[in-house]
C-alpha positions as CSV (number, residue, x, y, z in Angstrom):
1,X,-3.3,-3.2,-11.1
2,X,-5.6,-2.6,-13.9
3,X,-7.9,-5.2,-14.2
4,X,-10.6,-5.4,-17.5
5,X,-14.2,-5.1,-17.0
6,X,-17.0,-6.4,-18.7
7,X,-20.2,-4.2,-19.9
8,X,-23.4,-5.1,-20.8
9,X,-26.1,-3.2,-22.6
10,X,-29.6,-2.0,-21.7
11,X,-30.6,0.2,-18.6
12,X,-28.6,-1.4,-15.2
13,X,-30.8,-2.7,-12.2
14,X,-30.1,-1.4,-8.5
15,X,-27.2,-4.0,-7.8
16,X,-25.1,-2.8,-11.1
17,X,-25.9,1.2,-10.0
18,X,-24.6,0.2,-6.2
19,X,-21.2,-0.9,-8.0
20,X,-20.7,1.7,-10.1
21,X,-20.8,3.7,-6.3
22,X,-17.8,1.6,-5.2
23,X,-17.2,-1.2,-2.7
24,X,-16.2,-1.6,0.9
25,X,-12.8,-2.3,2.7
26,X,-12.7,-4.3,5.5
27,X,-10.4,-4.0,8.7
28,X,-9.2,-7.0,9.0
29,X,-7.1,-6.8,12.7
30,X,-6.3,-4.3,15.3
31,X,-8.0,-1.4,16.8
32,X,-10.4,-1.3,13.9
33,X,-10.6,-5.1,13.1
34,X,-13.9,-5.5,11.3
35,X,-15.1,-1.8,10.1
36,X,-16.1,-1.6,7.0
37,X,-15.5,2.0,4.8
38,X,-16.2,2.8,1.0
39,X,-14.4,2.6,-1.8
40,X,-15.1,4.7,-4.6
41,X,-15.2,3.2,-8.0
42,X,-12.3,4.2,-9.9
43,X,-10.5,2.7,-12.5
44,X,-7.9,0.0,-11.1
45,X,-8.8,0.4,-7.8
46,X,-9.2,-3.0,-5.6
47,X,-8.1,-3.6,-2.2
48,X,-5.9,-6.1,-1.6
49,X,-7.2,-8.9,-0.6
50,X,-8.1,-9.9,3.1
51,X,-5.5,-13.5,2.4
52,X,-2.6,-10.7,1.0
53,X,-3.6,-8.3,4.2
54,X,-3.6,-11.5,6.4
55,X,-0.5,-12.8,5.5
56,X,1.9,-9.6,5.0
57,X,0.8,-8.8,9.2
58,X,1.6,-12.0,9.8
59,X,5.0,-11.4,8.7
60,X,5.3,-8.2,10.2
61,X,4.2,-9.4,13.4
62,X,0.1,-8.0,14.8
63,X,2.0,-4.9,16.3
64,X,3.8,-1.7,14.7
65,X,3.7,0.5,17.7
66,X,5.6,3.3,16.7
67,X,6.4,2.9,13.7
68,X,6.1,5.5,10.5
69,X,5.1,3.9,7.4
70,X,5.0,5.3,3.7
71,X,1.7,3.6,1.5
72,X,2.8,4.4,-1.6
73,X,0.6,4.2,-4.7
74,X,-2.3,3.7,-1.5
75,X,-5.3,3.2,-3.9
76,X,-7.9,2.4,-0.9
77,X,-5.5,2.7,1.7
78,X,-6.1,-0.8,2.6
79,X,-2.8,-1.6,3.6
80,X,-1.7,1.8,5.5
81,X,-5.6,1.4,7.3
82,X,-4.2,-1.7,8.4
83,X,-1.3,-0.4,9.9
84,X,-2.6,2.1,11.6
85,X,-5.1,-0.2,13.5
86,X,-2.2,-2.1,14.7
87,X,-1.0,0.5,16.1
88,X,1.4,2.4,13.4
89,X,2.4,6.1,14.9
90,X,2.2,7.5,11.3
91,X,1.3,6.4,8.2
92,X,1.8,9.0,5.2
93,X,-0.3,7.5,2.3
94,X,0.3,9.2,-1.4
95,X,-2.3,8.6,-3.6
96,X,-2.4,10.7,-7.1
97,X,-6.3,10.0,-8.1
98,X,-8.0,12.6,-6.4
99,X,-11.3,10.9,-5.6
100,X,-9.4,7.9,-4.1
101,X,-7.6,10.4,-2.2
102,X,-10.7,12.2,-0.8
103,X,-12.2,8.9,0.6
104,X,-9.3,7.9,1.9
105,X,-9.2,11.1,4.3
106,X,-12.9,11.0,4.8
107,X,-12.1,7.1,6.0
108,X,-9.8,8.5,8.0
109,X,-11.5,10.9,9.8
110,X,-14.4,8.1,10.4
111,X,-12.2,6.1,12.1
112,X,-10.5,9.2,14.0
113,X,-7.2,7.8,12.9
114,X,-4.9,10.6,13.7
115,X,-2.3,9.3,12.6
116,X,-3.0,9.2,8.9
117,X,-1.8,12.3,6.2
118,X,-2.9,11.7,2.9
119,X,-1.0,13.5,0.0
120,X,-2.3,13.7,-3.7
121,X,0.3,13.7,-5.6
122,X,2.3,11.2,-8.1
123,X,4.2,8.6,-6.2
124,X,7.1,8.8,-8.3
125,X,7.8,11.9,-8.5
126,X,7.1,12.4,-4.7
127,X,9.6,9.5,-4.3
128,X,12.4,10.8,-6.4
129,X,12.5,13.9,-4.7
130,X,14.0,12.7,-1.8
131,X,13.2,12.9,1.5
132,X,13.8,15.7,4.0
133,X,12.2,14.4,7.3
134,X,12.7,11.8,9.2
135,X,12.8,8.1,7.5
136,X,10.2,5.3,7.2
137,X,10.1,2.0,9.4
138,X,7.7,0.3,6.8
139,X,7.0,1.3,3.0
140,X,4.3,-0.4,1.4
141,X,4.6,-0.6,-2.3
142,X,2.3,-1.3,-4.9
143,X,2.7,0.4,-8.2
144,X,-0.1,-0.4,-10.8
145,X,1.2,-4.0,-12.7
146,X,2.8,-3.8,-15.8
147,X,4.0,-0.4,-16.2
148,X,8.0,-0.7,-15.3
149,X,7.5,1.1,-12.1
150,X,8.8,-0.7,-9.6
151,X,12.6,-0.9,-10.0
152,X,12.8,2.8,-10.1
153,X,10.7,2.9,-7.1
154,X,13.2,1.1,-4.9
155,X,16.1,2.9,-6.4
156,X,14.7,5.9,-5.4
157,X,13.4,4.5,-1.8
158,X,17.2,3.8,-1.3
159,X,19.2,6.6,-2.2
160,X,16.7,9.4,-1.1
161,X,16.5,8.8,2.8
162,X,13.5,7.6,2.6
163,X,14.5,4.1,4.7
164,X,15.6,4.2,8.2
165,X,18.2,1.5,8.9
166,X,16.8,-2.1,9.4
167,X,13.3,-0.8,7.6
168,X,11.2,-3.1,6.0
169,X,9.6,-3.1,2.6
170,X,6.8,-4.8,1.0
171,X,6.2,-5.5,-2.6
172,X,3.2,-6.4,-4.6
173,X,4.1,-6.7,-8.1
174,X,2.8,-9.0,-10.9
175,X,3.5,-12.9,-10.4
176,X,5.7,-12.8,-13.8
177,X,7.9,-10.1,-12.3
178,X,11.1,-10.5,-10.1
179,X,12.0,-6.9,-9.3
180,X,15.5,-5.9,-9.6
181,X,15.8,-3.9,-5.5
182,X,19.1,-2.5,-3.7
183,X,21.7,-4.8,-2.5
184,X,21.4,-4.0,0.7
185,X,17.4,-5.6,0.5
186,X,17.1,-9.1,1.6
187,X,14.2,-10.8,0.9
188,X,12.9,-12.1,3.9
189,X,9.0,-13.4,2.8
190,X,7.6,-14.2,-0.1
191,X,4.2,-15.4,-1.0
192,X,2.2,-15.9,-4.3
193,X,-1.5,-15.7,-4.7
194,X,-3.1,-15.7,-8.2
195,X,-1.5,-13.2,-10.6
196,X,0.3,-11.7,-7.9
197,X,3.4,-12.1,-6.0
198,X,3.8,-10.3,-2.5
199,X,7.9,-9.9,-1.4
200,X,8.6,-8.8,2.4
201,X,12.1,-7.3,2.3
202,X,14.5,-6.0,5.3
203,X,17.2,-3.1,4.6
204,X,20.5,-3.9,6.1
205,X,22.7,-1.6,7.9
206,X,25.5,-0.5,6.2
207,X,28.4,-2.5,7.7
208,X,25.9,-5.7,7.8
209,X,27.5,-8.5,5.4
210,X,25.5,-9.4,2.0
């Protein structure tokens, strides 16, 4: 999500040139509960809040010992970060902005989360090309707002393979938005804070009743 920011004019002092270098994540549970990594500045780039984070684990339950989640459209990696630290086998995260990408494998490597494989390349695309391994337990989807994205998204986490049976998916789309996902989705959570409205959704089997 793009969000507008305002300038000012004249020469900036030392707290203005510190954000232009970027921010810093917070763990907020797990094996790395409190570390704190960068984040570079980049345009639309924020992490999701520590309330979203909070709430989406609670849902999930603290634990997803092996389990292999997709972080699509990563941005920080806030939300794959989070997974790994409770305990997520593998988490892929694909994140097209190549400096995001970078500090999200040098983030990586800090924490010694093996785990983690970062891939800079466009979501969509990556998502519409189906998948040839082995399907995702968790997807964790957060297109930028406003940009008609995220119905094609979960048409193309459905039919591609990308879902193993049972998976879950999370949504964070604009709070205006009610996504149009598979039939075989069924919203399970749902939470709204500020312009934003975060979905939890489980995949049914195929021979589960609607």
């Amino acid at each position: 999500m793009k969000r507008k920011r305002s300038s000012r004019s004249g020469r900036p002092d030392a707290r203005h040139a510190a954000a232009r270098q970027g921010g810093k994540l917070r763990v907020i549970g797990g094996e790395f509960r409190r570390r704190q990594l960068p984040v570079p500045d980049r345009p639309g780039l924020r992490p999701t809040p520590d309330r979203v984070r909070e709430t989406l684990f609670n849902w999930l339950g603290q634990t997803l010992a092996g389990e292999r989640v997709l972080d699509a459209f990563a941005g920080t990696g806030a939300l794959g970060i989070e997974a790994l630290s409770r305990g997520a086998t593998q988490v892929t995260f694909i994140e097209q902005d190549g400096r995001a990408a970078t500090q999200l494998e040098r983030n990586l490597a800090t924490l010694k989360a093996l785990g983690g494989r970062v891939l800079s390349v466009d979501a969509r695309a990556f998502l519409a090309a189906g998948n040839a391994g082995e399907p995702f337990d968790l997807v964790l989807l957060d297109p930028p707002f406003h940009q008609g994205w995220i119905t094609p998204c979960c048409a193309a986490l459905e039919r591609g393979g990308w879902l193993a049976e049972g998976a879950r998916i999370y949504l964070e789309a604009e709070a205006t938005l009610t996504p149009a996902v598979p039939g075989s989705w069924l919203l399970h959570r749902q939470a709204g804070a500020g312009d934003t409205t975060a979905r939890l959704y489980q995949r049914l089997s195929p021979s589960h009743p609607n």
